[in-house]
C-alpha positions, 0 to 999 in steps of 0.5 A, a space after each residue: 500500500 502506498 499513495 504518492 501526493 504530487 502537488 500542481 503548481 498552476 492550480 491548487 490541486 494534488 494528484 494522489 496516486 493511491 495504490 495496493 499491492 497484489 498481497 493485499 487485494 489477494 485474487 480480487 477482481 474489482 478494487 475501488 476507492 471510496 470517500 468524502 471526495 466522492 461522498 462514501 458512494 460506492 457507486 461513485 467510486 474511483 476503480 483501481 486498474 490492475 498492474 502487471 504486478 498485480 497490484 491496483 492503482 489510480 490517480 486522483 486529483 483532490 483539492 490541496 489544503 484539505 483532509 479526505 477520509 477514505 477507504 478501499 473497497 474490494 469485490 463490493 464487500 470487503 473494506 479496508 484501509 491504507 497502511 500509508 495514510 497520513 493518519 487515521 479517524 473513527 467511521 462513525 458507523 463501526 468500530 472501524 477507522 477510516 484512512 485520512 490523507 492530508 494535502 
């Protein structure tokens, strides 16, 4: 797991590129990322694509000065959260955390 922030010079944005590696999503066919960028909606998720390592990544661009809650969503049933995030807060609706990227 990782996530690589690139700030733009010309605008206030950042290109987060979030990624999991092929151990984590094990032989999973559909990896999403969902959060406050997209209003926890699955439907609205940003599928990851499949490297050939086997591992999953997609690139965002989220506005800079912001926190954004978030988490991975693989086969539409299975949550989990990025070892690499900036920190971590309560879901609110479990006893889970979300993962928290600061930019």
């Amino acid at each position: 797991m990782a996530i690589a922030k690139q700030f733009l010079k010309s605008k206030p944005v950042c290109k987060v590129t979030f990624s999991l590696s092929a151990d984590v999503v094990a032989d999973a066919k559909d990896v999403a990322v969902v959060g406050e960028f997209n209003d926890w909606a699955a439907e609205a998720a940003t599928k990851l694509k499949k490297q050939k390592d086997g591992s999953y990544k997609a690139t965002l661009e989220l506005e800079a000065g912001k926190e954004y809650a978030f988490r991975y969503l693989i086969d539409g049933a299975t949550w989990t959260n990025d070892e690499a995030a900036d920190k971590y807060i309560p879901s609110g609706v479990s006893y889970e955390e979300n993962s928290v990227i600061v930019l």
